[in-house]
C-alpha positions as CSV (number, residue, x, y, z in Angstrom):
1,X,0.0,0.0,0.0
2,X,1.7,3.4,-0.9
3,X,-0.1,6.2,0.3
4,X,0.7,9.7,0.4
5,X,-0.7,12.2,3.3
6,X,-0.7,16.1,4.3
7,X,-0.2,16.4,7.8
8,X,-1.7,19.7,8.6
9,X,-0.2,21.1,12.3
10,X,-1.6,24.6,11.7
11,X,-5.4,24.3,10.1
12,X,-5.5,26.6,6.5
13,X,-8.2,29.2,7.6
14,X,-9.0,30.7,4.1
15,X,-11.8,29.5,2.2
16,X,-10.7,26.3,0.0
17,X,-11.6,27.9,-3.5
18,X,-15.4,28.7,-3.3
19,X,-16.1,25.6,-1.3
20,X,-16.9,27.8,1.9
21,X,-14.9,28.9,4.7
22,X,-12.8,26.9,6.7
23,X,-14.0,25.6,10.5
24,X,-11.1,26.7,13.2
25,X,-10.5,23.3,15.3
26,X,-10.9,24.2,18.9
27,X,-7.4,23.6,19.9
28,X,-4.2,24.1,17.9
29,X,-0.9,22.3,17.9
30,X,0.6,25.7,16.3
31,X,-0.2,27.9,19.3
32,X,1.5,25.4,21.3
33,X,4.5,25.3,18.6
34,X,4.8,28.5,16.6
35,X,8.1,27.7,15.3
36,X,6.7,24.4,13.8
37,X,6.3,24.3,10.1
38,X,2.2,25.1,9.2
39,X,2.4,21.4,7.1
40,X,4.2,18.7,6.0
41,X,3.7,16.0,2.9
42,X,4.2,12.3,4.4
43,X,4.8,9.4,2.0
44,X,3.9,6.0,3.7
45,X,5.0,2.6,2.2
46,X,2.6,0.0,3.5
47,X,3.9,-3.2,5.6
48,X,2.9,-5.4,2.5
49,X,5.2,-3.7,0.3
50,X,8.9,-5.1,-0.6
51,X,10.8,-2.5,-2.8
52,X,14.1,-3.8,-4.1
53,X,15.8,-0.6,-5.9
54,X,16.7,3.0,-5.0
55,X,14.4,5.5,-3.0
56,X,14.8,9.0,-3.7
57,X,12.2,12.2,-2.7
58,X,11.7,15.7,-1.1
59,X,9.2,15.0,1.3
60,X,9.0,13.1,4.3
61,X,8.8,8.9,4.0
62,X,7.4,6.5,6.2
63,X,8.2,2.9,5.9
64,X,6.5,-0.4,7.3
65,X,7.4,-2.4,4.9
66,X,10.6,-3.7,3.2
67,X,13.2,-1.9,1.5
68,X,16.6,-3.3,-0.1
69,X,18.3,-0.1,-1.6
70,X,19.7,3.1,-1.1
71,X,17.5,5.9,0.5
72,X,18.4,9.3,-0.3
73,X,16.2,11.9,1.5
74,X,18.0,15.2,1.6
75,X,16.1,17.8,3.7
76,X,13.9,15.0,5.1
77,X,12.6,13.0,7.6
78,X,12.8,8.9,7.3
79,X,10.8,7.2,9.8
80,X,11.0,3.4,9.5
81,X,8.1,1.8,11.4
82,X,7.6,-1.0,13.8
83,X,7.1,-3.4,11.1
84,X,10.0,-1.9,9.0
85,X,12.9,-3.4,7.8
86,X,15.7,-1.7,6.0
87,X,19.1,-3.5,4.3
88,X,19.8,0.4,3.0
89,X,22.5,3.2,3.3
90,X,20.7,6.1,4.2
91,X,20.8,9.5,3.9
92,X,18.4,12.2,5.6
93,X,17.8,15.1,7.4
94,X,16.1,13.5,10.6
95,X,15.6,9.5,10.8
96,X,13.6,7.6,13.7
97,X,14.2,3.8,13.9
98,X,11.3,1.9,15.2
99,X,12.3,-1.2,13.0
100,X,15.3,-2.9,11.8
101,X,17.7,-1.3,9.2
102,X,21.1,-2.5,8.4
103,X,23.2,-0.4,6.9
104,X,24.5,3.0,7.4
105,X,22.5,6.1,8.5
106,X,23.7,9.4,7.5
107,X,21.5,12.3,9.0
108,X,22.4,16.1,8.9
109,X,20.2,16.8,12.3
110,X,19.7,13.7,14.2
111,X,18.7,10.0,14.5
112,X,16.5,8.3,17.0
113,X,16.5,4.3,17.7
114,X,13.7,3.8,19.8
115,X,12.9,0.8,22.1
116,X,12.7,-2.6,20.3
117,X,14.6,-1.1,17.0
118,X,17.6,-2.1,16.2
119,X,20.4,-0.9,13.9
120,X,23.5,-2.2,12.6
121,X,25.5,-0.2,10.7
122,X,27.5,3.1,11.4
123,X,26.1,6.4,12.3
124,X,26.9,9.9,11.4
125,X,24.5,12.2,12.6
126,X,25.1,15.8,14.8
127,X,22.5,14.2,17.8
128,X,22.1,11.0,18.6
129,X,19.1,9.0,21.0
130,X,19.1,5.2,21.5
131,X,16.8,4.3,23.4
132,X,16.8,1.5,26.7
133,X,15.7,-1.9,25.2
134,X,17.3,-0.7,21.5
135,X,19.9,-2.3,19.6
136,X,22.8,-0.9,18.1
137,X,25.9,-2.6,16.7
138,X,28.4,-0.1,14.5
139,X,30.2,2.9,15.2
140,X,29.0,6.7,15.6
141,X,30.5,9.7,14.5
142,X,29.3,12.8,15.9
143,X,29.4,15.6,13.5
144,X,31.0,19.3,14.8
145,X,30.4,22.7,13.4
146,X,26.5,22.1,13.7
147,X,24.5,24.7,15.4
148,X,23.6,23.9,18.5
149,X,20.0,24.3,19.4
150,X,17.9,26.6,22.1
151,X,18.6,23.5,25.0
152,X,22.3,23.0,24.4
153,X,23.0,26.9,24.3
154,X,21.1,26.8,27.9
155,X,22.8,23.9,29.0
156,X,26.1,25.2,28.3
157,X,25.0,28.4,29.7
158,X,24.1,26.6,33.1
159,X,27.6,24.7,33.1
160,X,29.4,28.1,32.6
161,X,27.4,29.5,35.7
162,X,27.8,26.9,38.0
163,X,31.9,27.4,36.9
164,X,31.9,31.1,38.1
């Protein structure tokens, strides 16, 4: 199953082309996030779905089912699901591990292997999160010269006040 989705974190409030005017949702994931981007295309590959070749795009990917190939997802976000299972090199902007995926993960922000995932293959990412119950086999390489974000510049910030 390949399906392709607009998630919508900010509700368009302009009239949809003479179709009438848009309904405000009561509550707003924006208001709580105003940095967040207003939406987001996702393109999901269904757990029934073997794919044997490259992967290339410029929108977000989500994977449940099997992929043997190169994944090249510049700017992106790769999530591979529960039922996911990657023999890939990767390359991405953001990936989240929920599966399996051998092979290595090249991410310009950050990759996440959550509990139950496991990865084998090296990693070379500017943050990394394994989480307890993951597994990891390979080596990591942490890039420098990346920005670091709001919580790092207050953390350092905190460690520099406690040292005065």
């Amino acid at each position: 199953m390949w399906t392709k989705q607009t998630v919508s974190e900010a509700p368009d409030l302009s009239p949809a082309q003479g179709k009438g005017p848009a309904v405000a949702p009561s509550t707003s994931i924006a208001t709580a996030r105003p940095s967040t981007p207003t939406a987001r295309n996702l393109a999901c590959l269904g757990a029934d779905l073997k794919i044997k070749g490259q992967i290339t795009g410029g929108e977000d990917l989500q994977i449940d089912g099997h992929v043997d190939g190169p994944i090249s997802l510049e700017g992106q976000r790769l999530t591979v699901g529960r039922t996911g299972r990657l023999n890939s090199e990767v390359t991405a902007r953001e990936v989240i591990v929920y599966g399996t995926v051998t092979g290595n993960l090249l991410a310009q922000e950050r990759v996440e292997i959550k509990k139950d995932a496991s990865v084998i293959g090296d990693i070379k990412t500017a943050r990394l999160s394994i989480e307890d119950g993951a597994h990891f086999k390979g080596h990591i390489e942490i890039e420098r010269g990346k920005l670091p974000s709001v919580a790092d510049a207050e953390l350092v910030g905190a460690i520099a006040g406690e040292a005065n």
